[in-house]
C-alpha positions in Angstrom: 120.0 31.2 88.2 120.3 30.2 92.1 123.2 31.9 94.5 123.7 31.1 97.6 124.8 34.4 100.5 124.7 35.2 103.7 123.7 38.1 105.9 122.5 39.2 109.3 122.6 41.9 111.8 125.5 44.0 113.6 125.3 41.4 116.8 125.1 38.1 115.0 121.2 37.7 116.9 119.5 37.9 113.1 120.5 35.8 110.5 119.4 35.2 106.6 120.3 33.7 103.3 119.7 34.3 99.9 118.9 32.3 97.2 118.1 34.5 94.3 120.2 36.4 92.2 119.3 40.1 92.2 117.0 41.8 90.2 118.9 44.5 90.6 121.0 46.7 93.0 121.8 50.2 93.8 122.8 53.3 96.0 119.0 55.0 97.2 119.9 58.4 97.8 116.6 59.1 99.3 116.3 61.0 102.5 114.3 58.2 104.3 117.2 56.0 103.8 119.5 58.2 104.6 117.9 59.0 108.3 117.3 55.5 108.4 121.3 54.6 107.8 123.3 57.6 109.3 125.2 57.8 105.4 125.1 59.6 102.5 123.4 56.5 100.5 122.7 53.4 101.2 123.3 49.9 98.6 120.2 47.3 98.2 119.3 44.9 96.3 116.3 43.6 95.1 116.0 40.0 95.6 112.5 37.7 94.5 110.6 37.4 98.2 110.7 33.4 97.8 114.7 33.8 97.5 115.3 35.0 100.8 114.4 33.7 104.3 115.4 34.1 107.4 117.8 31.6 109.0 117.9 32.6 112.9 115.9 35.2 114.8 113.4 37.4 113.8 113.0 40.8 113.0 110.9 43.5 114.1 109.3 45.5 111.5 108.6 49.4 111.2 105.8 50.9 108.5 107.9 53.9 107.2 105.5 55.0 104.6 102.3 53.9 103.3 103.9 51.7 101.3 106.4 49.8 103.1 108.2 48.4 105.5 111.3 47.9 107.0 113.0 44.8 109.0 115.2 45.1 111.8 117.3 43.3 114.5 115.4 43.4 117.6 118.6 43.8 119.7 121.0 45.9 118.0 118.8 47.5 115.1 120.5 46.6 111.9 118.3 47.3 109.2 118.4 44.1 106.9 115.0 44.8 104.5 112.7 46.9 103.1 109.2 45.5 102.0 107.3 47.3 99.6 103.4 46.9 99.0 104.2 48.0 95.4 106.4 45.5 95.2 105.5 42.4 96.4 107.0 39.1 94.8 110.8 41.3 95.8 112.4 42.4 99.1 115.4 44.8 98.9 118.0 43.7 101.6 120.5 46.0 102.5 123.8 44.5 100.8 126.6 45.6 103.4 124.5 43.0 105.8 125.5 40.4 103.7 128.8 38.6 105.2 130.2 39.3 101.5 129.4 42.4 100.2 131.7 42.4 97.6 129.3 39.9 95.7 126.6 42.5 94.7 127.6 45.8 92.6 125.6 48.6 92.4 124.0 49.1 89.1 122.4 52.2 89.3 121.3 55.4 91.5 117.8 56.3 93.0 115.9 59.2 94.4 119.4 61.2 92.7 116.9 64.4 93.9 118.0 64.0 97.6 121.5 63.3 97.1 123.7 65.2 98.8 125.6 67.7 97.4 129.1 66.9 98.7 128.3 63.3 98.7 129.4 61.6 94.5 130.4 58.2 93.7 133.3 57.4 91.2 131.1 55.8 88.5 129.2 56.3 85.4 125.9 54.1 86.9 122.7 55.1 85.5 121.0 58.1 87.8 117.0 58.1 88.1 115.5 61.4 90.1 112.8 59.0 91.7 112.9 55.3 91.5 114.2 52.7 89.2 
């Protein structure tokens, strides 16, 4: 099954598209992504790599682990992707870059063994202490 979304960066300088229903999506609760993010979690999804492209710009990349990667607007920083070596066929976009958001729900919660203790979601999503 095919979608069709929209994302980019904070300043509108780095655009993509998706074309590839999700995998599957969730709140990381790792403490990499939460340095990387400034919050508490933060929501991907993991979309097949030959269902997402980039439509204007391009980012710059940063090797955060052994790993993987992460993709960024060159200008303001945004944090659209991470890139794992693991992983390859998938990227995970970060899904409050896409222009509707709304579209892709959380399904479960990662790296649970960083989450913050004052920091809890109102749902009854499936919690793994490492990866899904």
């Amino acid at each position: 099954m095919s979608i069709e979304l929209e994302g980019g960066c904070l300043c509108g300088q780095l655009r993509y598209r998706v074309t590839a229903k999700p995998a599957d999506a969730g709140y990381c609760h790792c403490r990499m992504c939460q340095r990387l993010s400034g919050a508490p979690a933060q929501v991907w999804a993991r979309i097949r790599q030959d269902g997402f492209a980039y439509s204007q710009g391009a980012p710059n990349t940063y090797r955060s682990s052994d790993h993987g990667q992460r993709e960024f607007c060159p200008t303001c920083g945004s944090q659209i992707l991470f890139r794992s070596a693991n992983d390859p066929d998938f990227v995970s976009i970060n899904v409050p870059t896409l222009d509707e958001p709304n579209l892709i729900a959380p399904d479960c919660h990662v790296y649970v063994s960083s989450r913050l203790d004052w920091f809890r979601t109102d749902d009854e999503l499936p919690e793994h202490e490492a990866g899904g």
